[in-house]
C-alpha positions as CSV (number, residue, x, y, z in Angstrom):
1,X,137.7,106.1,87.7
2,X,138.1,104.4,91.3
3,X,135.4,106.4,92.3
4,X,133.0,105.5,89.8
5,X,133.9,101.8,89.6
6,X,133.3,101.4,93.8
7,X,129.9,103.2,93.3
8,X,129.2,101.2,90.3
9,X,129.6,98.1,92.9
10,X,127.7,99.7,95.5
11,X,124.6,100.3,93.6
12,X,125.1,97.0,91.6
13,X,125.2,95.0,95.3
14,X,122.3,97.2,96.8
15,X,119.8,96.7,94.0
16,X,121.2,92.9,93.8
17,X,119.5,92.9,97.4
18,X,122.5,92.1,99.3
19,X,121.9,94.0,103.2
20,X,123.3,97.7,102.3
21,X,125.9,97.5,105.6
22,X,127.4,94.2,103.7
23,X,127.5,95.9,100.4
24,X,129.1,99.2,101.8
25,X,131.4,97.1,103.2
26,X,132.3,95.3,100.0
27,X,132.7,98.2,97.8
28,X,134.8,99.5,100.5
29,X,137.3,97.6,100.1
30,X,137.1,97.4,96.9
31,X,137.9,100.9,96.5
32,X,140.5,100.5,98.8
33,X,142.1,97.9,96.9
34,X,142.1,99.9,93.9
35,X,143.9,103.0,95.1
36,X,146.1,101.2,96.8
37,X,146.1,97.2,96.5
38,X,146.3,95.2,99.4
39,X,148.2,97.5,101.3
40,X,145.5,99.6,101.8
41,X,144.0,97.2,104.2
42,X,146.4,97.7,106.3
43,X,144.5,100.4,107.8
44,X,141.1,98.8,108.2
45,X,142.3,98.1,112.3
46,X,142.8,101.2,112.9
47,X,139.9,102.7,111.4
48,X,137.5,100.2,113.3
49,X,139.3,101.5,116.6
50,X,138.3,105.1,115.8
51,X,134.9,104.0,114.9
52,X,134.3,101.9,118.0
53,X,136.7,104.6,120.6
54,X,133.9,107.3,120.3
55,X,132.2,108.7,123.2
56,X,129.5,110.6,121.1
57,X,128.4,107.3,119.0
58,X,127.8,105.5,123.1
59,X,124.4,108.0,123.2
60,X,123.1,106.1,120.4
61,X,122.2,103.0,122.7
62,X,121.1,105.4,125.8
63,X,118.5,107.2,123.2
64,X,117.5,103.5,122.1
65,X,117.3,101.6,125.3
66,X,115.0,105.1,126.2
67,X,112.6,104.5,123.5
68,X,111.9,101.1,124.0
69,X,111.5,101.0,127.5
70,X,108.8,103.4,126.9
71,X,107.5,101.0,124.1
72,X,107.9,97.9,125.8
73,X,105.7,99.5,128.5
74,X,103.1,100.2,126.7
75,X,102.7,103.6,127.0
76,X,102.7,105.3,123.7
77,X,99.0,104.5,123.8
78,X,98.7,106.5,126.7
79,X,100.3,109.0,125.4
80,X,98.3,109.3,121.7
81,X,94.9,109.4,124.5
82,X,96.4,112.0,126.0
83,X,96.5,113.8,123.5
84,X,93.7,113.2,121.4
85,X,90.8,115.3,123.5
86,X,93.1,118.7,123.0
87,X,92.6,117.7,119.2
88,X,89.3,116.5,118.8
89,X,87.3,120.1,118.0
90,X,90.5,121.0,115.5
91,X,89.0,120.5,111.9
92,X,90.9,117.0,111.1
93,X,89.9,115.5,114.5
94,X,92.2,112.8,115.7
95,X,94.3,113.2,112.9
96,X,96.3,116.1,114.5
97,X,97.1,113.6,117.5
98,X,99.0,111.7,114.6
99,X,101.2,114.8,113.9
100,X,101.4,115.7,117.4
101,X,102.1,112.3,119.2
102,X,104.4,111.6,117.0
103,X,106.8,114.7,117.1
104,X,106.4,114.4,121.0
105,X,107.4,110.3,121.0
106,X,110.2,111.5,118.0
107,X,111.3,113.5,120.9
108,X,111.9,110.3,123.5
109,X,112.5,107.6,120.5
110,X,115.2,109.4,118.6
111,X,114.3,107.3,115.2
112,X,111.3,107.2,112.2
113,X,110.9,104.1,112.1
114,X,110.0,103.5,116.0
115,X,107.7,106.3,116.0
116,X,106.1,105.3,112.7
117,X,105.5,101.9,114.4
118,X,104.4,103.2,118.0
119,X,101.5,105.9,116.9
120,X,100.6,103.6,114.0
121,X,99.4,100.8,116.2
122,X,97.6,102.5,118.5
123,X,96.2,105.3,115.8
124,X,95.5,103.2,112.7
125,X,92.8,100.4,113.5
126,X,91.2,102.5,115.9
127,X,90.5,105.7,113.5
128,X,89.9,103.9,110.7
129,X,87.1,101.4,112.7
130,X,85.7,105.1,113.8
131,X,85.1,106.2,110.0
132,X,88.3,108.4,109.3
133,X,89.2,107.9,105.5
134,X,92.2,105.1,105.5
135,X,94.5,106.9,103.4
136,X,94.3,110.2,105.0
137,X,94.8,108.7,108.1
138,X,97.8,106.2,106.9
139,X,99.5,109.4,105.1
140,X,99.6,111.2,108.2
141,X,101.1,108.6,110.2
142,X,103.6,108.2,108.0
143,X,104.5,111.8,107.6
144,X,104.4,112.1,111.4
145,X,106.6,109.2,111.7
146,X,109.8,110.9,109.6
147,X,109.6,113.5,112.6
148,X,111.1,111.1,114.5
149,X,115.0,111.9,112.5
150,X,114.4,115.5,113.0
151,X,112.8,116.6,116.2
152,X,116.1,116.0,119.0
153,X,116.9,113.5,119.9
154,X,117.5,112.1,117.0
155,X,119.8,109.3,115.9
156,X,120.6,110.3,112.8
157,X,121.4,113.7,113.4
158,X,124.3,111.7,115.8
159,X,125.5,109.8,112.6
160,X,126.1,113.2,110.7
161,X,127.8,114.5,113.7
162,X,130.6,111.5,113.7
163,X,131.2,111.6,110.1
164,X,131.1,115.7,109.8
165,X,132.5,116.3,113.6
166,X,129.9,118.8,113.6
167,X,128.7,119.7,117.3
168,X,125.5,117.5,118.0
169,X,124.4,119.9,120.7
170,X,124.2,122.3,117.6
171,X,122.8,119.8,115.6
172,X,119.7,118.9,118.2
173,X,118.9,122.9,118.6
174,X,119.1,123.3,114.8
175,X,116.6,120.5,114.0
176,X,113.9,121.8,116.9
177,X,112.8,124.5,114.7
178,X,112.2,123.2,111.5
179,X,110.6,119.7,112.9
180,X,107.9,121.7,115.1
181,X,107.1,124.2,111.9
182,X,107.2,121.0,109.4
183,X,104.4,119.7,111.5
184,X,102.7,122.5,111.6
185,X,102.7,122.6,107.8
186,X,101.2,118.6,108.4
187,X,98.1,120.0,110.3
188,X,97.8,123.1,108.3
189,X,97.1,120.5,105.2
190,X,95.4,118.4,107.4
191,X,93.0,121.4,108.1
192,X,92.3,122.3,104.4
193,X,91.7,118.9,103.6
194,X,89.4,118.5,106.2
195,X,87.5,121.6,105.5
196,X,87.5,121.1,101.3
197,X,86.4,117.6,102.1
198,X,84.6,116.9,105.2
199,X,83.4,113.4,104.5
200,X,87.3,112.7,105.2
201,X,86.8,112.9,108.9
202,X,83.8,112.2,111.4
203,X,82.3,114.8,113.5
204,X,83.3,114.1,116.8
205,X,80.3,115.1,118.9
206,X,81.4,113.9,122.4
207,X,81.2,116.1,125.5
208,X,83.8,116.5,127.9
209,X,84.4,117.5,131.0
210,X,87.4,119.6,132.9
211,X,88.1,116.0,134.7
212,X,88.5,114.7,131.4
213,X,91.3,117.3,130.0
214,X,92.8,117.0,133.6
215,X,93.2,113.6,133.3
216,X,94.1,113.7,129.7
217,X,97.1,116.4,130.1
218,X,98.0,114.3,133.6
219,X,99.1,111.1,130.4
220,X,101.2,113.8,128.9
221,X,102.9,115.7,131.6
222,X,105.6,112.9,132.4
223,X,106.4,112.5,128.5
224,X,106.7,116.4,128.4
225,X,108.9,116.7,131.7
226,X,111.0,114.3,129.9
227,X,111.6,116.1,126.8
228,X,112.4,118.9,129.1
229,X,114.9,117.2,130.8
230,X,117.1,115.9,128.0
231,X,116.6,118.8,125.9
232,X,117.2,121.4,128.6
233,X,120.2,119.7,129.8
234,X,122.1,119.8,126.7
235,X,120.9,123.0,125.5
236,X,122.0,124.9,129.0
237,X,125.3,123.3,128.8
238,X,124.6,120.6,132.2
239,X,125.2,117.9,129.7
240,X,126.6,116.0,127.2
241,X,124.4,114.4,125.0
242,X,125.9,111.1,126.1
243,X,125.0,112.0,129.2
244,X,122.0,113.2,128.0
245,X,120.8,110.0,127.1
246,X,121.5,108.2,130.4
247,X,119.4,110.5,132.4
248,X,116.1,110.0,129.7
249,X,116.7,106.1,130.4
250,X,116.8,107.0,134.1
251,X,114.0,109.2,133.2
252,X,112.0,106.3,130.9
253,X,112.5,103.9,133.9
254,X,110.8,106.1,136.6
255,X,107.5,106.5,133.7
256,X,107.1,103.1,133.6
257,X,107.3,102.6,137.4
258,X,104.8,105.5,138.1
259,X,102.5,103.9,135.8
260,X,103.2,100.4,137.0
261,X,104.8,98.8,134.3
262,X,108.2,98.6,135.4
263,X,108.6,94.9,135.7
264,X,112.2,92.3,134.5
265,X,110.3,90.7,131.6
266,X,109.9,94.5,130.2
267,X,113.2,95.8,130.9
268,X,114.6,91.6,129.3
269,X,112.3,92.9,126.3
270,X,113.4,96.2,126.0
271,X,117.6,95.2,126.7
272,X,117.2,92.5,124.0
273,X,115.9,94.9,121.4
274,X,118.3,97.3,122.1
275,X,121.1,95.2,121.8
276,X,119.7,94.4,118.4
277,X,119.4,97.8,117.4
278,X,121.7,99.1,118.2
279,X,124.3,96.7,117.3
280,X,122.9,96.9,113.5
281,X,123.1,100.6,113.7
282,X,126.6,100.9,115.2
283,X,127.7,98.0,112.4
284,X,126.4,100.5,109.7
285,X,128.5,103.3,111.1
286,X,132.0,101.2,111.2
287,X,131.4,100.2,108.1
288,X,130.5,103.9,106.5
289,X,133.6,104.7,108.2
290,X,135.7,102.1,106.0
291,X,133.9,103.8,103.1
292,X,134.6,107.2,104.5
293,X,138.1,106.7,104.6
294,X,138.2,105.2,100.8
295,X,136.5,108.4,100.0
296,X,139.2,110.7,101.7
297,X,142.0,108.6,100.5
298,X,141.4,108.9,97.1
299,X,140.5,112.4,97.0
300,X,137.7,112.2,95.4
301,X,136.1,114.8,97.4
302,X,138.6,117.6,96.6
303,X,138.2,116.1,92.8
304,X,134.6,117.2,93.3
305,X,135.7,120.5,94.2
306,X,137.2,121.1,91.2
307,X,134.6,119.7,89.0
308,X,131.9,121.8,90.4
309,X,133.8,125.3,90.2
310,X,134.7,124.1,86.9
311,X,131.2,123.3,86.0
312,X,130.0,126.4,87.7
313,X,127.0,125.0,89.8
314,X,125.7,127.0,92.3
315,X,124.8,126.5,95.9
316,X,120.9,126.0,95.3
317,X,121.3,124.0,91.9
318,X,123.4,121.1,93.7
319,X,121.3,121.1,96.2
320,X,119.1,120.8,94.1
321,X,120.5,117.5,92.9
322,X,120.7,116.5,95.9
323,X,117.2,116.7,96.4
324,X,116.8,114.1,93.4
325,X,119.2,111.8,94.2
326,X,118.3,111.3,98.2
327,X,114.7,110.8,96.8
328,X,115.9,107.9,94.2
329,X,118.0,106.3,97.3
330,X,115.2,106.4,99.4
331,X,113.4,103.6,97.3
332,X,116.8,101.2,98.3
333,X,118.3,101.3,101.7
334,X,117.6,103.1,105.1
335,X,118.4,106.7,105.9
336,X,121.8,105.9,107.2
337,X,123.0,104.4,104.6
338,X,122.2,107.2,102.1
339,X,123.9,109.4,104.9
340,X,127.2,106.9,104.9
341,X,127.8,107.1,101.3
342,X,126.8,110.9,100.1
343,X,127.8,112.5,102.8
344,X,131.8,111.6,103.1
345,X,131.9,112.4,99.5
346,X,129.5,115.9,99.0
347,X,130.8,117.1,102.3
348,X,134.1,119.2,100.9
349,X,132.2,120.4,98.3
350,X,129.6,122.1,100.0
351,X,132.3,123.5,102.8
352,X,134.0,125.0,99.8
353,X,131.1,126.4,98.7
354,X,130.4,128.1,102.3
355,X,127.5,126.2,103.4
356,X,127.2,126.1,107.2
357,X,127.7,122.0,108.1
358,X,125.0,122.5,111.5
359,X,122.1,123.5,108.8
360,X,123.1,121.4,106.1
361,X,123.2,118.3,108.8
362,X,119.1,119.5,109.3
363,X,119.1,119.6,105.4
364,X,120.6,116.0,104.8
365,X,118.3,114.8,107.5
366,X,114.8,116.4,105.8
367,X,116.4,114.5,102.5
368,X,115.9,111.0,104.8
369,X,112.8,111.8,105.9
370,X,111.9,112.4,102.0
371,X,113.6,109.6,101.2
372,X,111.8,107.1,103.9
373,X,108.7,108.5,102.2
374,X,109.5,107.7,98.6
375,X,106.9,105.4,96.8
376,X,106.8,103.0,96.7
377,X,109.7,101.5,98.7
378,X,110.4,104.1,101.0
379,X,110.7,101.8,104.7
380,X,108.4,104.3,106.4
381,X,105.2,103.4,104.1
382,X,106.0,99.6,105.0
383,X,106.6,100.6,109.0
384,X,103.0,101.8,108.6
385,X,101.4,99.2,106.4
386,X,102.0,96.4,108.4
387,X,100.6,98.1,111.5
388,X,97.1,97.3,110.4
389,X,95.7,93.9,108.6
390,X,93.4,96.4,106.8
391,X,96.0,98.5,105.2
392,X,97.7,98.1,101.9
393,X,100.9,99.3,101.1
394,X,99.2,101.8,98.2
395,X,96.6,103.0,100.5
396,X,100.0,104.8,102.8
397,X,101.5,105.2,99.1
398,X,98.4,107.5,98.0
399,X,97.7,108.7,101.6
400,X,101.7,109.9,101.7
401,X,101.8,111.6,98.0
402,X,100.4,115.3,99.6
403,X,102.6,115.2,102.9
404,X,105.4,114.1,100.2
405,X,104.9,117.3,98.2
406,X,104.9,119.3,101.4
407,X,108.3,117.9,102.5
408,X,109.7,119.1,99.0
409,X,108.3,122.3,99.0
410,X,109.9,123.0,103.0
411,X,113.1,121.9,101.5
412,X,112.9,124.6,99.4
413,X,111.8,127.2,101.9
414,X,114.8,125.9,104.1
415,X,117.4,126.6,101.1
416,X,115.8,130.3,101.0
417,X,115.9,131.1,104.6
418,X,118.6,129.0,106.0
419,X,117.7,130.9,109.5
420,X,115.1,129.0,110.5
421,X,117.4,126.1,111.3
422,X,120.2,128.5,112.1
423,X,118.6,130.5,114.6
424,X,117.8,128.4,117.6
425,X,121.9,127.2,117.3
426,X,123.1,130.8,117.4
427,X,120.7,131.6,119.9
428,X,122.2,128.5,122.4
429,X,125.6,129.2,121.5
430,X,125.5,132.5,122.3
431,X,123.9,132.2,125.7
């Protein structure tokens, strides 16, 4: 009854408007009052120590300082150009750079919502003013965008590790799989789409020389030396991701400088935002811990336990729930909110049930992506909207439904071949 009367709050507060940090907040106390009155407060200093004494949650501001010192520099447009003329003869055109530029920035900017906004600046105005159909074009930017949570680095994937204390080295070679073939599915629709329906996309009849692709590849080299880098480092064991993270900003400064864009009003921009960022994401987290500690003090989770053996549910069929119910949140608060309130409580169930925590960590974060995605309020079709004067909100909306249907139907695949997240893990570990 606890249980139900703090989420009763929660979703009352959320759908009231109120900012979703303050409302978790709120019904965590709340829950904490009612299990066990005041007293239960007494804990709430030591909890915020063991949110704030964590050496795994200091990445998140290295991967965010990363990303926008690249964005502040300006060179995500440089690296969509670089791009584009390995595209161009693909059936789709330019909208492949879409997919691709954005799982390569996902891979520096460690979040959706900064990818979303950095490919759909550059790519938007400029496709549509060339004759690519809007929606198609806004659809694929926003798909592309949600890579951002799942290609490694990724933010999110950190979150799930502190609540879970799942291994985020794991985490990061577990999500590499399944973000690179999920795009793949993207340009594989993109293809059939463009092929069924070619007044979609202009011809693009421009010659090119070798200079041009030399020159081309020469914008993407640093970005991909970068990857490399962070990736390689963690996944051979030379570092932490922590550390990790301070050799990409190392690594973001020395772009920006070989490109001459390294200059104090950029790296004033690029501190300030981070400081913004990263303080509202590290808020969210100490106050899901509050929440998460509610959660395990009331035992609600082992309750669960019980209920679902008693209701005799099996793996795929609450997963299957879970499907539904990230998709619903999606239309209400960001991705780490959903994450900050399911998670603490599902999380015993699903161990009980033998479900490996590294591939349902990739599993919970597909479920943001499909939630960013849900019309019409999911954050990502917004990110993308506003990119462009042009755009409407129900042009992403109609230009997202297909990538949206692809996104449930992967889920699905993932649940029946849980290898294809598990693989590259094992693979690591075992070397």
């Amino acid at each position: 009854m606890e249980a139900l009367i703090a989420f009763g709050v929660l979703l009352l507060l959320i759908i009231g408007g109120l900012w979703v940090q303050f409302a978790v907040g709120a019904a965590a106390l709340a829950y904490l009052w009612l299990i066990k009155g005041v007293a239960g407060w007494k804990a709430l200093g030591l909890v915020s120590w063991g949110a704030a004494n964590s050496f795994t949650l200091a990445a998140i501001p290295l991967f965010i300082l990363m990303a926008e010192i690249l964005l502040a520099s300006g060179l995500s447009s440089r690296l969509y150009n670089g791009i584009a003329p390995f595209m161009r003869r693909l059936p789709g055109g330019l909208l492949h750079t879409n997919i691709v530029g954005s799982g390569v920035f996902a891979a520096v900017a460690g979040g959706s919502a900064p990818t979303a906004a950095a490919m759909s600046t550059v790519a938007l105005p400029a496709l549509s003013a060339r004759g690519y159909n809007r929606r198609f074009v806004a659809g694929s930017l926003a798909a592309g965008g949600t890579l951002g949570i799942l290609i490694p680095p990724s933010i999110t994937m950190i979150i799930y590790a502190t609540f879970t204390e799942t291994s985020i080295a794991k985490l990061f070679a577990a999500g590499l799989v399944p973000g690179i073939l999920l795009g793949a599915c993207y340009s594989l629709f993109i293809i059939a789409r463009a092929l069924a329906k070619p007044s979609l996309v202009p011809k693009d009849t421009q010659r090119r020389t070798l200079a041009d692709y030399l020159r081309a590849a020469a914008d993407v080299l640093p970005f991909t030396i970068l990857i490399v880098f962070i990736l390689g480092s963690i996944y051979a064991g030379i570092a932490t991701p922590t550390e990790a993270g301070a050799l990409g900003v190392v690594g973001a400064v020395a772009i920006s400088a070989l490109y001459r864009r390294l200059n104090l009003a950029m790296l004033r921009s690029a501190l300030s935002r981070t400081l913004t960022m990263s303080g509202n994401v590290l808020f969210i987290v100490f106050i899901s811990m509050l929440f998460a500690y509610a959660t395990a003090l009331s035992g609600v989770g082992e309750a669960l336990v019980d209920r679902v053996a008693e209701a005799g549910l099996s793996q795929v069929s609450l997963l299957l729930i879970l499907m539904v119910v990230f998709a619903i949140l999606g239309c209400f608060m960001e991705g780490l909110g959903m994450i900050a309130i399911i998670v603490p409580v599902i999380f015993p169930t699903l161990m009980a049930m033998g479900v490996d925590p590294v591939w349902f960590g990739v599993f919970v974060v597909i479920l943001v992506e499909l939630g960013q995605l849900t019309p019409p309020l999911g954050v990502i079709l917004f990110v993308v909207a506003s990119s462009d004067a042009d755009t409407k909100v129900e042009d992403v909306v109609m230009g997202v439904l297909p990538f949206f249907a692809i996104i449930l139907a992967f889920l699905v695949l993932l649940i029946a071949m849980p290898d294809i997240a598990l693989w590259l893990p094992q693979l690591t570990a075992g070397g």
